[in-house]
Steps between C-alpha positions, in 0.01 A plus 500: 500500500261828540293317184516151753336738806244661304352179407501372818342753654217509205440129542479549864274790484284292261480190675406718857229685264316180405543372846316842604238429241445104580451631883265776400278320257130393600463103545284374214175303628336266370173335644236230428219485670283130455080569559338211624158476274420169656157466698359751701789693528449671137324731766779623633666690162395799559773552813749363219405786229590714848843327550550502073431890501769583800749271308447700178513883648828274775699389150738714245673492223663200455287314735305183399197347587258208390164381636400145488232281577514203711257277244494140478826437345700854563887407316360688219526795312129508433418582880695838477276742472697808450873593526724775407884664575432857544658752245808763570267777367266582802176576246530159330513351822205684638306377146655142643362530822102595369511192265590236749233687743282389216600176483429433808204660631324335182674168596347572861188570393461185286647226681392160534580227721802236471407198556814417654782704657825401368704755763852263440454542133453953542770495725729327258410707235546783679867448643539453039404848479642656744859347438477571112456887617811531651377727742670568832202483714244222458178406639238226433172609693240240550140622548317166603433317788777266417266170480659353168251240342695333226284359175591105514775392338680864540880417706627785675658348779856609417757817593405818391811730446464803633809634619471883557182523470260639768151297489242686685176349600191756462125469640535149622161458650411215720255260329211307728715220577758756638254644763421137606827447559754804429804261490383400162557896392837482723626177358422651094688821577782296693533270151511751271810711690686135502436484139564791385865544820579161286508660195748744566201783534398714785134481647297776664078517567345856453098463658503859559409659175483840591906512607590459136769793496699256629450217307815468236748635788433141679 
């Protein structure tokens, strides 16, 4: 009977321990962030190497992330131009860190226009990633000014799953058309939240770059 109690209470203090440690453990992130290379808004990658740099010094151990870009046909592995899960040991994931710095700002430095912007096709490939991670957090950021020009032929008119997934919209600057008639920008930010609501995701639009301590606590 004693031997019966003893158990018990081991299997009990066991079972309370790993609760303990489930409540106490960090949330594992993982994020990919799409850059729009299309046009004139190649321009506007040096604010992402801004965002990329907070995410890096932002992320730990255990945390994943992936950068993309939106090119003409973006369900591919070819468009992702760096990606990593950072290391237990803190100096290999500092070595981590400086390579996919690297990465990009060379990527940044070199790149060329798309001639089309396949946004359906990054986000698709994103919610991929970000499920295979098994991460508890995740986050597909979009740095483009969400006007998706599909190469002919391309079909991307379908659901996109992204349940528990948090899709945040970055930098969407208005293009002409918008300031002759600002619905247009309204309307293409209104779409994409139905889109991505449909998909099981959530949707949020950061414009103001310099609030970005607050950006994967959305």
């Amino acid at each position: 009977m004693k031997k019966l109690i003893v158990i018990s209470v081991v299997i009990i203090v066991f079972l309370l321990t790993g609760c303990n440690e489930q409540e106490h453990r960090p949330k594992s992130k993982a994020v990919y962030m799409l850059l729009d290379t299309s046009g004139t808004y190649t321009e506007e990658l040096a604010k992402a190497q801004k965002i990329i740099n907070y995410l890096l010094m932002s992320l730990n151990s255990g945390d994943s992330i992936a950068v993309a870009r939106i090119d003409s046909g973006s369900f591919s592995e070819k468009d992702i131009v760096a990606k990593v899960t950072f290391d237990s040991r803190p100096s290999m994931v500092n070595e981590q860190k400086r390579a996919f710095k690297r990465k990009m700002d060379a990527f940044i430095e070199t790149a060329k226009g798309s001639a089309h912007t396949d946004i359906s096709g990054g986000i698709l490939q994103a919610g991929e990633y970000l499920t295979e991670t098994g991460a508890d957090e995740r986050y597909t950021l979009i740095f483009s000014d969400l006007e998706e020009d599909l190469e002919k032929g391309h079909v991307r008119d379908f659901l996109i799953p992204l349940v528990d997934i948090k899709v945040i919209a970055l930098n969407v600057t208005k293009l002409r058309s918008d300031n002759v008639d600002p619905r247009d920008y309204l309307h293409r930010l209104d779409a994409w939240e139905q889109r991505i609501q449909q998909g099981g995701g959530s949707w949020k639009v950061v414009n103001d770059l310099e609030r970005l301590d607050s950006l994967l606590k959305l």
